[in-house]
C-alpha positions in Angstrom: 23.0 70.4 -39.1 22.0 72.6 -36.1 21.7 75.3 -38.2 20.1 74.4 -40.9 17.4 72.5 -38.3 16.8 76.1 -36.7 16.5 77.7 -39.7 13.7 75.2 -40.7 11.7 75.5 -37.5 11.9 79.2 -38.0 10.9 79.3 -41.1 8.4 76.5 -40.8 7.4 76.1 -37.5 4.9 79.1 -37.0 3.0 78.2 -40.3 -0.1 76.3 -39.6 -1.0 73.0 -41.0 -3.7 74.3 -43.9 -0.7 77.4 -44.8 2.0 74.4 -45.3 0.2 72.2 -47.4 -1.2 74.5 -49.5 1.9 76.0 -50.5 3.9 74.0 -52.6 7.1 76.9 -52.3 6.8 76.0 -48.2 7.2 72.1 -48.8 9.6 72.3 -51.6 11.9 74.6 -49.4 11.4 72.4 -46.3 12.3 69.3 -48.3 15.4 71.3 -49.7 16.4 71.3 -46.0 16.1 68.3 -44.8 18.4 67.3 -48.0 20.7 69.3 -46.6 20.6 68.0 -43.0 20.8 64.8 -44.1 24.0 65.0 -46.2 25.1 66.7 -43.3 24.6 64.1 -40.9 25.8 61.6 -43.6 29.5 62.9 -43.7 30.0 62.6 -40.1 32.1 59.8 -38.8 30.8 57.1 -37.2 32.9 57.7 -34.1 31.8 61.6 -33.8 27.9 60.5 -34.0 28.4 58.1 -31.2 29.0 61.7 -29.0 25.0 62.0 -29.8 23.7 59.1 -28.8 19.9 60.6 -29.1 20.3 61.4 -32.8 18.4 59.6 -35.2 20.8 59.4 -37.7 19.8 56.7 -39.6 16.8 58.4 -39.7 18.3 61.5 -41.1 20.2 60.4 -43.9 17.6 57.9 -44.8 15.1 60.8 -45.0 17.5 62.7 -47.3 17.8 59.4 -49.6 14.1 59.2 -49.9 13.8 62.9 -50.8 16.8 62.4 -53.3 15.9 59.7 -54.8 12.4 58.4 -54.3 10.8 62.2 -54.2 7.6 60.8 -55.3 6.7 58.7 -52.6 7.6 62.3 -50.1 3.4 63.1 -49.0 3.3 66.8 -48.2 1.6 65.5 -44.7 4.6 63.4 -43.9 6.6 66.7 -44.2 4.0 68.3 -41.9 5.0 65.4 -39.7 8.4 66.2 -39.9 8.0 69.9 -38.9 5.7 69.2 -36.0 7.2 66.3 -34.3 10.7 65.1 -35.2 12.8 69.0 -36.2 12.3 70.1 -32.3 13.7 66.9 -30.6 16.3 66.3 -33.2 18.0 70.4 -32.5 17.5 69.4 -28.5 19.4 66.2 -29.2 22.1 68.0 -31.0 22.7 71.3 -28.3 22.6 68.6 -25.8 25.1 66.8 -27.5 27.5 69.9 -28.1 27.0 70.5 -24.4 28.2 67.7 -23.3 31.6 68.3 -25.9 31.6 71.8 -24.2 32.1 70.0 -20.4 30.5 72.4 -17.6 
């Protein structure tokens, strides 16, 4: 999931707002990984997310249902969204999480 997450902001995060929605090849490819993050997050146990308490996981694999399944209510702007407000805080809660596995 982390990875994936920073390879999204990497490739997505420096693009500006007319770029991304102009380009369906950006959104389709952003989509693709927050399938992937999602099904991620969906095959871990309930007991291992409770060590990341600031992960929205239902969030996550919800957001990986709608793109599998109801793809055509997914808005290119609520991608946008995605990329500008919920991939940064979601890869903090994640290395904070790890960090706390890791001990000091």
């Amino acid at each position: 999931m982390l990875h994936l997450s920073r390879e999204a902001i990497t490739m997505f995060g420096p693009l500006e707002e007319q770029e991304f929605m102009a380009s369906g090849l950006h959104q389709t490819s952003f989509a693709w990984h927050l399938q992937a993050i999602g099904e991620a997050a969906a095959r871990i146990s309930d007991e291992y997310r409770g060590r990341f308490p600031d992960v929205p996981w239902g969030k996550v694999v919800g957001t990986r249902h709608v793109l599998s399944h109801e793809y055509d209510r997914l808005a290119p702007s609520k991608l946008w969204r995605v990329v500008r407000l919920h991939l940064a805080p979601l890869i903090d809660a994640l290395q904070a999480g790890l960090a706390t596995e890791k001990g000091p």
